[in-house]
N, C-alpha and C positions, 0 to 999 in steps of 0.2 A: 504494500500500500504506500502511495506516492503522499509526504506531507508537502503542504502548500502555505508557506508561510512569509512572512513581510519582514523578519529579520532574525539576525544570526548571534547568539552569546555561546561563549562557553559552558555554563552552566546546564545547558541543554546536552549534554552529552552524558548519557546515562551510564553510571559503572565504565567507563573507557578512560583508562590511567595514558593510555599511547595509541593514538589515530593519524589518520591521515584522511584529507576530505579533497577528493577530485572533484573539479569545477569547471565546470565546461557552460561557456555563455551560450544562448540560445533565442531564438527570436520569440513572438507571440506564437505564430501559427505551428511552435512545433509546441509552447504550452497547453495550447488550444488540443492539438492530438492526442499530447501525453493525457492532460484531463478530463479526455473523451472516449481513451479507450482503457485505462485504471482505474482503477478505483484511491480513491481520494479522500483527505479528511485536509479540509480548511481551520489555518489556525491564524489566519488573516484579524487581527487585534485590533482592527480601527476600524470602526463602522462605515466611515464612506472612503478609506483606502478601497475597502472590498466594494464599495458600489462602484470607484471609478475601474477596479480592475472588472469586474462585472459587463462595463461598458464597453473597455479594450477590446476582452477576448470576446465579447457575444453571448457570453452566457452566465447566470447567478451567479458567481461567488460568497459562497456565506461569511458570515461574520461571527470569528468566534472566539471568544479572549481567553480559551483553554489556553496551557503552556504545557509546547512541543517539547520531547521529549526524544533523541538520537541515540540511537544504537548500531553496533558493528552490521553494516548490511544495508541499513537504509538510504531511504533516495529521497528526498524533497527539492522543492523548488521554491526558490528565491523571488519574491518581486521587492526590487528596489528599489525607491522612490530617489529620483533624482530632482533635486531643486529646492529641496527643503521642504520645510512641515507643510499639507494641503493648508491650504486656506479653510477656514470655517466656511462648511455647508457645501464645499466641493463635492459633487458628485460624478462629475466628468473631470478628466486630465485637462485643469489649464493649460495653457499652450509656451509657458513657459517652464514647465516641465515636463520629467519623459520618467518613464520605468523601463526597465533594466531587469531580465528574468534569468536565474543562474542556476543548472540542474545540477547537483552537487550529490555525492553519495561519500557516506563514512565508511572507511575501512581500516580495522584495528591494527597494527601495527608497531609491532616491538622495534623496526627499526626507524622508526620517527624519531626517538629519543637520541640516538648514535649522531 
């Protein structure tokens, strides 16, 4: 199961003493495939972040201020808000900012530490 989330802490890394996280950038329309053909749990934390990503892709984004949780194996996806905090009551992407989607997967790793 693919998490779909709006940002990245260390803290979210469950039980994982030594990781490593492949990151590979990626556009909308391959978000839009990934979240069309996976199955998905949205952990998108700002109520109209996920409506303007909603807008992006074409389809609901839920909003949900659970806190994501990574393990050795998992895959989520990044949406990065470039430009600073939305504006209050933004629902659509102003035009002077842009997001940024990063399909990222953890893999544990003893030699990250070396």
């Amino acid at each position: 199961m693919i998490k779909f989330v709006n940002s990245l802490s260390l803290q979210m890394f469950k039980g994982l003493d030594c990781y490593s996280l492949d990151i590979e950038k990626i556009d909308a329309e391959e978000v839009i495939t990934l979240l069309s053909t996976e199955q998905y749990v949205s952990y998108i934390g700002h109520k109209n972040f996920a409506l303007v990503l909603s807008d992006i892709l074409g389809n609901y984004v839920p909003f949900n201020r659970d806190f994501a949780l990574y393990e050795n194996g998992d895959t989520f996806i990044v949406a990065q808000l470039i430009g600073g905090r939305l504006p209050e009551g933004a629902t659509t992407l102003p035009s002077m900012y842009s997001v940024e989607f990063f399909k990222v997967t953890v893999k544990f790793s003893k030699e990250a530490v070396k």
